[in-house]
C-alpha positions as CSV (number, residue, x, y, z in Angstrom):
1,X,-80.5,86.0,-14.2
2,X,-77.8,84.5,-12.6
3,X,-79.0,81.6,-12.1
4,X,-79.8,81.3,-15.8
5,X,-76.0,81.6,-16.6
6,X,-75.3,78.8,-14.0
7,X,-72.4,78.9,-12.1
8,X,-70.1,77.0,-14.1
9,X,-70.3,79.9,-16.5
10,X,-70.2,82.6,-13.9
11,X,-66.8,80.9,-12.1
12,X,-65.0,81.1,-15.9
13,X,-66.2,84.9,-16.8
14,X,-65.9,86.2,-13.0
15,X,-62.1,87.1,-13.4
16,X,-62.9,89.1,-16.3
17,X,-66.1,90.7,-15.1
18,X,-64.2,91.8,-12.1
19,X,-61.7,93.2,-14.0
20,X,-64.1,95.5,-15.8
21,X,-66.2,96.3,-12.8
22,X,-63.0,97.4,-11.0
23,X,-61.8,99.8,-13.9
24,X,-65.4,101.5,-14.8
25,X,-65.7,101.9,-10.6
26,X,-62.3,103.2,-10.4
27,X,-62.3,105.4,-13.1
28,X,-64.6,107.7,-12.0
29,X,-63.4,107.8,-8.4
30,X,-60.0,108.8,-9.8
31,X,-61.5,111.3,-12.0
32,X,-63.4,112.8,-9.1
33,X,-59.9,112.9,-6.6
34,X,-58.3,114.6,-9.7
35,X,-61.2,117.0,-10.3
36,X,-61.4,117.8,-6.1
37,X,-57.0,118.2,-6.1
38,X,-57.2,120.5,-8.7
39,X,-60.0,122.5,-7.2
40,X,-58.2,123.0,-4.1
């Protein structure tokens, strides 16, 4: 699939990709710290 996109494509939409990836991965770690503080 990648390699369909090409790189040239995945070098301009990896900054934004990232991004995204970083928040929905985030999120839910957060989420789950909060949830596990407020147990304790």
């Amino acid at each position: 699939m990648l390699r369909f996109f090409g790189l040239p494509q995945l070098l301009r939409y990896s900054a934004a990709h990232r991004l995204v990836l970083t928040i929905l991965i985030l999120l839910p770690l957060w989420l789950l710290i909060l949830w596990a503080v407020a147990l304790s």
